[in-house]
TINURO-585769 format. One record per residue (C-alpha): z, y, x. Coordinates in pm, whole numbers. Each point is the difference from the previous one (the first is absolute). Layout:
N
@zz = Z; yy = Y; xx = X
...
END
This chain:
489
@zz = 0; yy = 0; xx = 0
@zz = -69; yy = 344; xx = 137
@zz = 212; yy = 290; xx = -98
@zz = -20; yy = 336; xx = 75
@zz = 260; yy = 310; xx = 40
@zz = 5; yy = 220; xx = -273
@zz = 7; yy = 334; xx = 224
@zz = -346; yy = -56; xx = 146
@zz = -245; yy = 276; xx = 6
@zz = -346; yy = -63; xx = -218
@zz = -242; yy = -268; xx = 124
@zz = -296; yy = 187; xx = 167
@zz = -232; yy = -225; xx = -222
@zz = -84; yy = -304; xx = 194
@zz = -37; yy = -235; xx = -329
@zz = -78; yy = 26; xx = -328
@zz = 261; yy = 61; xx = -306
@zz = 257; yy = -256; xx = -4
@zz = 324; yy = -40; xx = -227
@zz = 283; yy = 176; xx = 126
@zz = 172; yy = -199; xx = 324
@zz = 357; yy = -164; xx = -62
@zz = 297; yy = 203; xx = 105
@zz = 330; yy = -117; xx = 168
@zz = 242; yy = -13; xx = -288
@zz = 212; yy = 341; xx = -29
@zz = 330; yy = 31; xx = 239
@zz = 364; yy = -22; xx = -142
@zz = 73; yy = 345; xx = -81
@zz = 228; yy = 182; xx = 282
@zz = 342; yy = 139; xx = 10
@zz = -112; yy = 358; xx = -154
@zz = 87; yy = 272; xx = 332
@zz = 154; yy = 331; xx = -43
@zz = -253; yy = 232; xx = 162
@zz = -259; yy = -68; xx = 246
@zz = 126; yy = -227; xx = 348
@zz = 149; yy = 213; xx = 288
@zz = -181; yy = 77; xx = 264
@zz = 44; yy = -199; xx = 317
@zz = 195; yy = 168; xx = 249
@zz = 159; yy = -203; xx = 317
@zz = 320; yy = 98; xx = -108
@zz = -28; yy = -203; xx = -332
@zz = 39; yy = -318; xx = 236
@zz = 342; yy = -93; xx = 29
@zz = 169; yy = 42; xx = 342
@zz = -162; yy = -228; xx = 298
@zz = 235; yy = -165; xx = 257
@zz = -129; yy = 56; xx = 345
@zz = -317; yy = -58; xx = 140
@zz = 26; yy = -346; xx = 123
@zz = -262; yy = -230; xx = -189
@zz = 169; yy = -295; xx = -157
@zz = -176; yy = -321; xx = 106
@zz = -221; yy = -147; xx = -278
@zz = 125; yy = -291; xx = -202
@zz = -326; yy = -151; xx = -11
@zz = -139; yy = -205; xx = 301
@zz = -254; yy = 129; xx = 204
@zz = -345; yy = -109; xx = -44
@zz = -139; yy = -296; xx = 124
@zz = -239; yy = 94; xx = 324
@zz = -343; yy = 28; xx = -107
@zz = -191; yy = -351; xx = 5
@zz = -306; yy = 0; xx = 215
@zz = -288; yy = 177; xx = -196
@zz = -221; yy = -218; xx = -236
@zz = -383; yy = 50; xx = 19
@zz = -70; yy = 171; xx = -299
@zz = -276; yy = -129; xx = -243
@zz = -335; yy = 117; xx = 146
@zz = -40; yy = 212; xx = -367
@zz = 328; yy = 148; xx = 60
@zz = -138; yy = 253; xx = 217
@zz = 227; yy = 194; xx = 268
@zz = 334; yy = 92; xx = -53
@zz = 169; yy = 255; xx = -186
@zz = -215; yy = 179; xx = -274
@zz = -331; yy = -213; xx = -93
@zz = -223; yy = 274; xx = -6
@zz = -338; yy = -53; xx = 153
@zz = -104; yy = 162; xx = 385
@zz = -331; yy = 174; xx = -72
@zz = -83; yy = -241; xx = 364
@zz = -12; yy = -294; xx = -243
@zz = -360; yy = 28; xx = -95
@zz = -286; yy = 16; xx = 237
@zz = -266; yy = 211; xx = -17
@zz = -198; yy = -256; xx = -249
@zz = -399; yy = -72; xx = 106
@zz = -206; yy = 232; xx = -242
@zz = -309; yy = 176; xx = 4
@zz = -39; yy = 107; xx = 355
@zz = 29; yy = 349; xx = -48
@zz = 298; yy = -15; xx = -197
@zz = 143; yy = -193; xx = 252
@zz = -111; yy = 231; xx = 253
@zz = 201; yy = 251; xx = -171
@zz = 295; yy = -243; xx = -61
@zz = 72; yy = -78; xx = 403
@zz = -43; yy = 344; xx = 58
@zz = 239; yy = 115; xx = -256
@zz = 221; yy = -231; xx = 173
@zz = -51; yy = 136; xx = 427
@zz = 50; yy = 370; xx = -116
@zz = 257; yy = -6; xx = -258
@zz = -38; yy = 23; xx = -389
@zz = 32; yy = 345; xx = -50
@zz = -198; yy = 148; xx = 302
@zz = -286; yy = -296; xx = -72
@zz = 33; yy = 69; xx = -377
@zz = -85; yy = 406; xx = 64
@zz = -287; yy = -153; xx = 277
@zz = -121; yy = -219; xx = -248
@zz = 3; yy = 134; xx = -329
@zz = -348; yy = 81; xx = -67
@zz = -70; yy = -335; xx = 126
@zz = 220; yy = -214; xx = -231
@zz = -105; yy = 242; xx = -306
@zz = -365; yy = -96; xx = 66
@zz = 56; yy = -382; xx = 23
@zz = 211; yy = -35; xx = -273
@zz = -314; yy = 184; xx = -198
@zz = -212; yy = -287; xx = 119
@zz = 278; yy = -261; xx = -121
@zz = 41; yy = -97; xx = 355
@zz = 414; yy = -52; xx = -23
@zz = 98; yy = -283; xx = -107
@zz = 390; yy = -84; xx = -157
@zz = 67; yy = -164; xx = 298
@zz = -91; yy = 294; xx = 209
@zz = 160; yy = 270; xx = -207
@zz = 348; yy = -205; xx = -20
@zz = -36; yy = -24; xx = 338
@zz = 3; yy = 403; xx = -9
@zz = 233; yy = 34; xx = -186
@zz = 209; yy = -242; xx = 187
@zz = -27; yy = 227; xx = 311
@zz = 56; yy = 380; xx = -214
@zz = 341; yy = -154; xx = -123
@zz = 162; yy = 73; xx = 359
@zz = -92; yy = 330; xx = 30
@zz = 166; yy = 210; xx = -219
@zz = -180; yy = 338; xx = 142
@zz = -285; yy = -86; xx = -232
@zz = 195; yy = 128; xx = -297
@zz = -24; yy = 316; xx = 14
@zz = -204; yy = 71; xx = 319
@zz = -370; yy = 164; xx = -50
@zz = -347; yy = -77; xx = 133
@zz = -108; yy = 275; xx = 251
@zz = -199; yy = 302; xx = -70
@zz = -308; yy = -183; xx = 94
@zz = 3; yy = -226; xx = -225
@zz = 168; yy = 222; xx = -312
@zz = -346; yy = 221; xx = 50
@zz = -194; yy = -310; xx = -170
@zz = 250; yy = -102; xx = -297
@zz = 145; yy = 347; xx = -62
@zz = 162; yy = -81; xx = -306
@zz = 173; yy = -309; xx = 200
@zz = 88; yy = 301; xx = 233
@zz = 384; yy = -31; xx = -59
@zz = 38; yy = -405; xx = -86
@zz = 188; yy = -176; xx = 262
@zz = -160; yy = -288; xx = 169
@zz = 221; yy = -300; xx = -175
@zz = -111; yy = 143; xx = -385
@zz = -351; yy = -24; xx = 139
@zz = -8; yy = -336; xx = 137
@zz = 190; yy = -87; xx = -355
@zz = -272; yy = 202; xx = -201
@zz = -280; yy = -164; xx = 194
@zz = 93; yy = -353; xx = -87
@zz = 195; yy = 6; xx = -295
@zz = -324; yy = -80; xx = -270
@zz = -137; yy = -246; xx = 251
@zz = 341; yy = -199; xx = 14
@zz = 70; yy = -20; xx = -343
@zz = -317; yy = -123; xx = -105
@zz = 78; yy = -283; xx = 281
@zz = 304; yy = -70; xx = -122
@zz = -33; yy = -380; xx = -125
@zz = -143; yy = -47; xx = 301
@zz = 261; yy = 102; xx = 259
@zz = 187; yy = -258; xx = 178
@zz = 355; yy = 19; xx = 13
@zz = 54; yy = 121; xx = 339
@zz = -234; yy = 286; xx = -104
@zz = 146; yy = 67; xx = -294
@zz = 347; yy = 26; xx = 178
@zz = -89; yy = 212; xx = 254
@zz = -169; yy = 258; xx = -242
@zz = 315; yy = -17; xx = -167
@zz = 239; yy = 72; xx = 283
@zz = -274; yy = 295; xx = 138
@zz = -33; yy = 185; xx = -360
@zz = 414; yy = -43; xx = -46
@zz = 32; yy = 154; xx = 419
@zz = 65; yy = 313; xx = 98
@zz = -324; yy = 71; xx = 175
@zz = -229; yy = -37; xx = -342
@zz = 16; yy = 127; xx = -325
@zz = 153; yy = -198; xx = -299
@zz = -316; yy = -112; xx = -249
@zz = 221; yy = -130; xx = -298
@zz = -346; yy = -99; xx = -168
@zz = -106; yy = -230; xx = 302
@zz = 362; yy = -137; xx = 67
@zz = -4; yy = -51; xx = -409
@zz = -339; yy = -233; xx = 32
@zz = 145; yy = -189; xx = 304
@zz = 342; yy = -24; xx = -176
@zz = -176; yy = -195; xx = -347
@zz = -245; yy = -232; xx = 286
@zz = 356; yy = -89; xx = 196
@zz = 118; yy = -107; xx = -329
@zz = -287; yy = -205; xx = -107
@zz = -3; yy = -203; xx = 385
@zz = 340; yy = 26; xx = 125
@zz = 43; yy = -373; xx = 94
@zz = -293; yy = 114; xx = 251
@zz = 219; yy = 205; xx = 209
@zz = 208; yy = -104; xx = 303
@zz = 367; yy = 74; xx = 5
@zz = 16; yy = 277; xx = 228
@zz = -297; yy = 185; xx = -225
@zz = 222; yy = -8; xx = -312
@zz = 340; yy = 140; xx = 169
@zz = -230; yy = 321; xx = 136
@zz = -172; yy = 33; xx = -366
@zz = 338; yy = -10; xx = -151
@zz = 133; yy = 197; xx = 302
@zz = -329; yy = 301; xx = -64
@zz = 17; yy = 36; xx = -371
@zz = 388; yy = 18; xx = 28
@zz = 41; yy = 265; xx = 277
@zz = -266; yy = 222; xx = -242
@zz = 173; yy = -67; xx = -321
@zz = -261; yy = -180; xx = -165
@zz = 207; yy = -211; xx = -213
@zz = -154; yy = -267; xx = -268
@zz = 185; yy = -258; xx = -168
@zz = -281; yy = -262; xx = 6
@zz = -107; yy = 124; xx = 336
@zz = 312; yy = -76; xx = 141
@zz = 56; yy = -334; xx = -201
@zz = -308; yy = -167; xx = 116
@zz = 51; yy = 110; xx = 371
@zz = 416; yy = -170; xx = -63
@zz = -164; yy = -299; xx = -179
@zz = -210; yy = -69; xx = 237
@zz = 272; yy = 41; xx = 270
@zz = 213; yy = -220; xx = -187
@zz = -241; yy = -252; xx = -9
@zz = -83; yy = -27; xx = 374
@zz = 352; yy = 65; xx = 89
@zz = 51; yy = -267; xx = 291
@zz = -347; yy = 162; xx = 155
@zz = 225; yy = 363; xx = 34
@zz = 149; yy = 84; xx = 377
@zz = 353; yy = 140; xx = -104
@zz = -114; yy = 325; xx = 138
@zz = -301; yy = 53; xx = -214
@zz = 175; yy = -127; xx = -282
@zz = 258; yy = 230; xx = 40
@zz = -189; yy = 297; xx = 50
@zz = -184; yy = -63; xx = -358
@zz = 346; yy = -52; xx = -162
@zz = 41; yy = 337; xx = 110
@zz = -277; yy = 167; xx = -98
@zz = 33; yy = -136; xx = -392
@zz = 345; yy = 129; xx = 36
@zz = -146; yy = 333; xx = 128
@zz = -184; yy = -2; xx = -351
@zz = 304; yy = -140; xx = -165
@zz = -167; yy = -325; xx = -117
@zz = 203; yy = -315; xx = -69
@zz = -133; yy = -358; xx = -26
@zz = 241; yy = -166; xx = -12
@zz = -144; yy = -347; xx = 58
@zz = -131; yy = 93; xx = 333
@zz = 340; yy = 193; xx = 41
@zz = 203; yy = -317; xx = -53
@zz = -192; yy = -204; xx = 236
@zz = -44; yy = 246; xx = 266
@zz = 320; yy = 181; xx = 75
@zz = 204; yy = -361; xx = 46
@zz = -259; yy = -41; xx = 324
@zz = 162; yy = 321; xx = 146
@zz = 335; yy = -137; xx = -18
@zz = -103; yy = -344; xx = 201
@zz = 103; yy = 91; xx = 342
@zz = -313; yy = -205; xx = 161
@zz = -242; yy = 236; xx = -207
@zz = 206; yy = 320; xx = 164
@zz = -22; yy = -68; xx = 336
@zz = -407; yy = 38; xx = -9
@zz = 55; yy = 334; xx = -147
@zz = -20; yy = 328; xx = 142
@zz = 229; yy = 282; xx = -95
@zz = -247; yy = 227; xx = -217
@zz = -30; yy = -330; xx = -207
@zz = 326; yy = -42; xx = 3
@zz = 87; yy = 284; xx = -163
@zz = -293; yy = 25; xx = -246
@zz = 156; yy = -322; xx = -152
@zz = 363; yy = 146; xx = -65
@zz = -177; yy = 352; xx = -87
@zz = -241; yy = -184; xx = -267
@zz = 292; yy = -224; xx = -116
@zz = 221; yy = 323; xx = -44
@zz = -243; yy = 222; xx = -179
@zz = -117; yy = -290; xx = -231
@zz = 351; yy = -33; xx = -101
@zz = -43; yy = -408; xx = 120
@zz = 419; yy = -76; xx = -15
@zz = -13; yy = -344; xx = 79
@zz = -129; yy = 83; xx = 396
@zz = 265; yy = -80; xx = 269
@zz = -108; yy = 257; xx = 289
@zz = 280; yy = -85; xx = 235
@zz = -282; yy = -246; xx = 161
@zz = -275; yy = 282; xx = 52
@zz = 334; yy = 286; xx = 84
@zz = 88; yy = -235; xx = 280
@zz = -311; yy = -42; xx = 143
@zz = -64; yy = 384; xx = -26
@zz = 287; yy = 93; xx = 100
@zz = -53; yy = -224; xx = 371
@zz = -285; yy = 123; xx = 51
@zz = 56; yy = 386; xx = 130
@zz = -322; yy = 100; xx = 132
@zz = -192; yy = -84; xx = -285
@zz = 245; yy = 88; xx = -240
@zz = -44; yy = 358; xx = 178
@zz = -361; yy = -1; xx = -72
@zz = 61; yy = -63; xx = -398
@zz = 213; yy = 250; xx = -19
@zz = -213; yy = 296; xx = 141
@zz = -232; yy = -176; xx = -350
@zz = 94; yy = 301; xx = -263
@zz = -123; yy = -273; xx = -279
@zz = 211; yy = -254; xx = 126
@zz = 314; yy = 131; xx = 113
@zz = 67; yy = 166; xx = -348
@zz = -70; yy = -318; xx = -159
@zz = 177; yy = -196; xx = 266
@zz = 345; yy = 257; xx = -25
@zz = -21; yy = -75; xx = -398
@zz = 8; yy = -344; xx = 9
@zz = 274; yy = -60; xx = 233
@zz = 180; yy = 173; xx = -213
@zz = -162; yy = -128; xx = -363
@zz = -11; yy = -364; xx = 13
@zz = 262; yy = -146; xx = -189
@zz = 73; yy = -272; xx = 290
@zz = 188; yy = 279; xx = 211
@zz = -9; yy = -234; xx = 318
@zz = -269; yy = 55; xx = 145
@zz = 61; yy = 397; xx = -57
@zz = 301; yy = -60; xx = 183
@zz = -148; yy = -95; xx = 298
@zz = -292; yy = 188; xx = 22
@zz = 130; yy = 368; xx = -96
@zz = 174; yy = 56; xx = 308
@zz = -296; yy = -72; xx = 209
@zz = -232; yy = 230; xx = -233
@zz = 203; yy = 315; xx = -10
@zz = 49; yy = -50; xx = 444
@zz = -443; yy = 38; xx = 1
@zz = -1; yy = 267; xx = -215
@zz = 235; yy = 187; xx = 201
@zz = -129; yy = -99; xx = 354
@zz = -404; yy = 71; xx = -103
@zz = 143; yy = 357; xx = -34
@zz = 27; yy = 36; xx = 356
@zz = -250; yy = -240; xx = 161
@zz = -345; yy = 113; xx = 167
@zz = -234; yy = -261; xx = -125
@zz = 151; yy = -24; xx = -406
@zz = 94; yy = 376; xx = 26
@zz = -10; yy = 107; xx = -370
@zz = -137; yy = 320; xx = -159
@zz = 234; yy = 224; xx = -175
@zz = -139; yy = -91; xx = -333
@zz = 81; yy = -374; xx = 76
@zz = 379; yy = 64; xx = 95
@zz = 13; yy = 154; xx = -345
@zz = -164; yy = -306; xx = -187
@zz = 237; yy = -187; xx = 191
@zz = 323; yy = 214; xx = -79
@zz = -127; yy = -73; xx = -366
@zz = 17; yy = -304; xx = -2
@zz = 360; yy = -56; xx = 233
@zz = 89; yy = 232; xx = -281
@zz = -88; yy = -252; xx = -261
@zz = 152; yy = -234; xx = 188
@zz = 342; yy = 193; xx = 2
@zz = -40; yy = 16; xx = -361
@zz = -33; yy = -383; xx = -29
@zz = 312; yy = -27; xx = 235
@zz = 219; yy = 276; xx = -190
@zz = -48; yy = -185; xx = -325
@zz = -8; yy = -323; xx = 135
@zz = -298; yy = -103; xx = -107
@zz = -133; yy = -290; xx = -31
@zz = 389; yy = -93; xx = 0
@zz = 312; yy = 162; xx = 199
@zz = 30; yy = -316; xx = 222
@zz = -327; yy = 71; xx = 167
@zz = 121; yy = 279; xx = 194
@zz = 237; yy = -52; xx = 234
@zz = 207; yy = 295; xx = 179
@zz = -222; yy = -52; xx = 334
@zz = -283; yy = 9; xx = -203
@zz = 114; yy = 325; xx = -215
@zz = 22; yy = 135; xx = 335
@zz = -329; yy = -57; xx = 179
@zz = -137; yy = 180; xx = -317
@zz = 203; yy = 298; xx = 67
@zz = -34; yy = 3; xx = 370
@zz = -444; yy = 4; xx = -59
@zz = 26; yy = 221; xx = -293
@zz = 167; yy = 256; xx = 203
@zz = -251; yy = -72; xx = 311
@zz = -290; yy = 52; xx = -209
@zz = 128; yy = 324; xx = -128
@zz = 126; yy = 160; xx = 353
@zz = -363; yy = -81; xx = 85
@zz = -144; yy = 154; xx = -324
@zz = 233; yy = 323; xx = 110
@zz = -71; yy = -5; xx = 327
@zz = -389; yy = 61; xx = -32
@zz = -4; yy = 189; xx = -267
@zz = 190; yy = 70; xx = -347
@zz = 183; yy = -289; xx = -101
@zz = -101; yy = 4; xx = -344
@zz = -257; yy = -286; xx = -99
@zz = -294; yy = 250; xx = -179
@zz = -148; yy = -312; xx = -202
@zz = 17; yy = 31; xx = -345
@zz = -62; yy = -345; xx = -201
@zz = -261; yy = 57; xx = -251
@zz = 142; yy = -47; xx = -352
@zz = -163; yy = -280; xx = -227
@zz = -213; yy = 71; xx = -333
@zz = 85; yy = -293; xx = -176
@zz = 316; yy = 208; xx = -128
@zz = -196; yy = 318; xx = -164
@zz = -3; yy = -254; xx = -395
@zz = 381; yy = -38; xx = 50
@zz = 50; yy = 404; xx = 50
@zz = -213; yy = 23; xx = -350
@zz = 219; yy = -208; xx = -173
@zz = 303; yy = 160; xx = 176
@zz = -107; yy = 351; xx = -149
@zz = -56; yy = -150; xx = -343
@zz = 361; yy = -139; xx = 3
@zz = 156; yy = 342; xx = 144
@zz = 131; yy = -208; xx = 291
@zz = 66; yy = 250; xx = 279
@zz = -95; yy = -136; xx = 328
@zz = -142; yy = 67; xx = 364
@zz = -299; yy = -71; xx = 179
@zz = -109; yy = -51; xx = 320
@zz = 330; yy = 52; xx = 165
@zz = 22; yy = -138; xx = 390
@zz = 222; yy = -223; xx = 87
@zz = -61; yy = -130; xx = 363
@zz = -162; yy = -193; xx = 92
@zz = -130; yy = -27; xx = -395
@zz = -143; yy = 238; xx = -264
@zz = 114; yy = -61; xx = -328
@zz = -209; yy = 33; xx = -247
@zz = 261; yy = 79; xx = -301
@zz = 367; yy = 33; xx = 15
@zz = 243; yy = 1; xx = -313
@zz = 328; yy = 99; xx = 60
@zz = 327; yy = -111; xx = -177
@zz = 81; yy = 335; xx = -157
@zz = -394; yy = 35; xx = -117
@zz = -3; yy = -346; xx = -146
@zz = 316; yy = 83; xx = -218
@zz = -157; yy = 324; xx = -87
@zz = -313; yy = -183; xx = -172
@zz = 220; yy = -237; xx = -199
@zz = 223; yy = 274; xx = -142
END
C-alpha cells in the first residue's frame, strides 16, 4: 500500500486524474498549550556538571569488516549519481563526431561558443542522433557556467534576438522538439542522463520534456538498472517534482528487485521519496530492517548512512532501530565530517537523532554530531560561510527545543548530553557575534494552507494572530487563552 503525507505541496502533473491518495489516520489530539513554546535559550537547560564526558553505556562499534565488492550496478560510493565520463563519445555521423571529441579537448563551454554555428547547422540536417545529444548533455551537466553565461559578440551579431540567452537554454532549446519526439526510443541510460542534465544546475529545467520522460519511465521501469532509478528518484526529488504514481512505480519496482539494491543506492532513493514525503510502506517494511543488519552496514559509507536514518525520520518510519547505522557513523570521523558540511543532510540527520522514537541510537550519536558542527567552524578545508553557521544555529536551536521539552521523551537526554547542546549553541553564536551581528536575519516563510482557517476565524469573531515568529518557526495562527474565552462569551 502506498500512502502519502497529507502536507505535500500539489503534484506538478506527472499522471492523469486519480482518486484522492489514502492519508495516515489523524493523531490523538495533544495536551492543548497555553501560548506559543518558549524560545530556546541555553539557559532553559538545566545546570551541567563539569565538562568531563561521561563514557557511553553502549559498546563501541565493531571495527569495520574488510570492504565487500559492491555489485557492478551499484556504481561508486556515496551518492549514485552518474560522472558525465561514463559515456563515450558514441560513433555518429562523422562530423558530429568531429564536433563531439572536440567538444571534449577544449572544454564544453569554450568548444560550445567555437562550435555553435556548427552544431546548429547539423542538427538542421538531422545529423545528431539521441545517442549523440545524451552524450552532450552528459558532458554540459558538469559545468554549471553554462547557466547563465552568454555566447560572444561574434556570434550574438547572427541570432540577435538569442543575443542575451545563456548557452545551457540554447543547447536545451536546440534539442528539446528533437528529443521528445524520440522519446520511445531512448534507452535507459539516455533517458537517465537527460534527466539528471535538465534537473542540474548547468541547464535549464524543461518540465514538458522531464514530463514525457517521466510517463516513458513509468511505462518501462523494469528496464532500468538499479543505480538509474535511485538518480531518477534522486533528480525529480531535489526539483520538487512530486507524483504519486510517479513515485509508486519507481518504489514498486524497487521493491520488487530489492535483493539486486547495494545498501547505498538503496538508501539514497529511500531518501529522496522521503525528500518528497512519499511512503510505501511495503518497500518501507522490507527495506529499513536491512539497515539494521550489521553485515549490510559495514559496506556503507557515511552519506548513506545518514540518508537512511534522515529518510526513516522524515517518513515518520517508528519501527527503525538506528543505534546500528549511529554506531557506525559515529566511528567513522572523517567521513562523518564530510556529511556534515551536507546542508541537506545534516538538518535531516540533527532531526532524527533526536525524532526517532528508539532514543538509543540518538544517544550515541548526538554527542558526536554537535562536536562537527562546532569544529567545521574553525577548520580550513570545511570552513563554513556565515549563512551556514546560521542554518546550523537553527537547527542546534531546534535541537535545544527537543532537549528542553524532552522530546521524544525526558530519558533521552542525559545531563552530559543537555550540556554539549549548550556548550555548541553558545559556540555557534560567539561565532555569529564575532563576524558580524549575532542576530540570525532569516525569516521562515509563512505557509498558505492557513489563509481558509483565518476566513472562518473572522466569520466566528475569533480574535487571533498571524504570522507571528517564533524561532526557529513561523506560526501561521496563534489563539491565545484570554482570546479563546473572549469568543465563547
Amino acid at each position: 500500500m502506498c500512502l502519502r503525507r497529507p502536507w505535500l505541496r500539489l503534484s506538478v502533473g506527472l499522471s492523469s486524474p486519480r482518486p484522492p491518495p489514502q492519508r495516515f489516520p489523524p493523531a490523538p489530539p495533544s495536551t492543548p498549550v497555553p501560548g506559543p513554546p518558549p524560545r530556546f535559550d541555553a539557559s532553559m537547560l538545566p545546570p551541567a556538571p563539569a565538562p568531563e564526558r561521561s563514557a557511553s553505556r553502549f559498546p563501541p562499534p565493531a571495527p569495520p569488516a574488510p570492504p565487500v565488492p559492491a555489485p557492478a550496478d551499484a556504481g561508486s560510493r556515496g551518492s549514485p549519481t552518474l560522472k558525465p565520463g561514463t559515456l563515450d563519445v558514441p560513433e555518429s555521423h562523422p562530423q558530429v563526431q568531429a564536433v563531439l571529441l572536440a567538444l571534449k579537448k577544449e572544454g564544453m563551454r569554450r568548444g560550445l561558443e567555437r562550435h555553435w554555428e556548427q552544431i546548429k547547422r547539423l542538427h538542421q540536417q538531422d545529423a545528431f542522433t539521441p545517442a549523440d545529444i545524451a552524450w552532450l548533455f552528459a558532458q554540459c551537466r558538469s559545468v554549471p557556467s553554462l547557466r547563465r553565461a552568454q555566447m560572444p559578440r561574434s556570434i550574438n551579431r547572427h541570432d540577435e534576438d538569442e543575443a542575451d540567452v545563456p548557452i545551457g537554454t540554447r543547447v536545451v532549446q536546440l534539442f528539446t522538439n528533437f528529443v521528445c519526439l524520440k522519446i520511445p526510443e531512448l534507452t535507459p541510460g539516455e533517458i537517465t542522463c537527460f534527466v539528471s542534465a535538465l534537473t542540474s544546475a548547468a541547464l535549464p529545467m524543461d518540465e514538458f520534456w522531464l514530463f514525457m520522460m517521466a510517463k516513458q519511465i513509468q511505462d518501462t521501469s523494469g528496464q532500468f538498472s538499479c543505480v538509474q532509478l535511485a538518480e531518477i528518484a534522486r533528480c525529480y526529488a531535489a526539483k520538487g517534482l512530486e507524483d504519486e504514481e510517479f513515485f509508486g512505480v519507481l518504489c514498486d519496482a524497487v521493491f520488487g528487485r530489492l535483493q539486486e539494491f547495494h545498501p547505498n543506492v538503496l538508501a539514497h532513493f529511500l531518501f529522496s521519496c522521503a525528500r518528497v514525503r512519499f511512503l510505501h510502506e511495503d518497500l518501507c517494511t522490507a527495506a529499513f530492517p536491512l539497515f539494521e543488519d550489521v553485515a549490510s552496514v559495514r559496506v556503507m559509507d557515511a552519506t548513506a548512512l545518514s540518508s537512511a536514518i534522515t529518510a526513516a525520520s522524515l517518513l515518520d518510519w517508528r519501527g527503525f532501530k538506528a543505534l546500528v547505522c549511529c554506531q557506525a557513523l559515529a566511528a567513522r570521523t572523517t567521513e562523518l565530517s564530510g556529511v556534515v558540511h551536507h546542508a541537506d543532510l545534516a538538518m535531516g540527520l540533527a532531526l532524527a537523532v533526536v525524532y526517532m522514537r528508539n532514543a538509543a541510537g540518538a544517544r550515541f550519536l548526538l554527542p558526536f554530531l554537535l562536536d562537527h558542527f562546532c569544529e567545521t567552524l574553525a577548520g580550513a578545508s570545511l570552513r563554513r560561510s556565515r549563512s551556514e553557521v546560521a542554518t546550523i544555529q537553527r537547527r542546534v536551536t531546534l535541537t535545544g527545543l527537543c532537549a528542553a521539552f524532552g522530546v521524544p521523551k525526558r530519558q533521552a537526554w542525559d545531563l552530559n548530553q543537555l550540556r554539549i547542546v549548550q556548550v555548541t549553541f553558545n559556540k555557534l553564536q560567539s561565532y555569529l557575534a564575532q563576524t558580524g551581528s549575532s542576530k540570525d536575519s532569516y525569516e521562515p516563510t509563512p505557509s498558505s494552507f492557513h489563509l481558509e482557517v483565518v476566513a472562518v476565524l473572522h466569520l466566528l469573531n475569533v480574535q487571533h494572530q498571524v504570522e507571528q515568529p517564533q524561532r526557529p518557526f513561523m506560526l501561521d495562527i496563534t489563539i491565545r487563552p484570554e482570546q479563546l474565552r473572549s469568543s465563547q462569551t
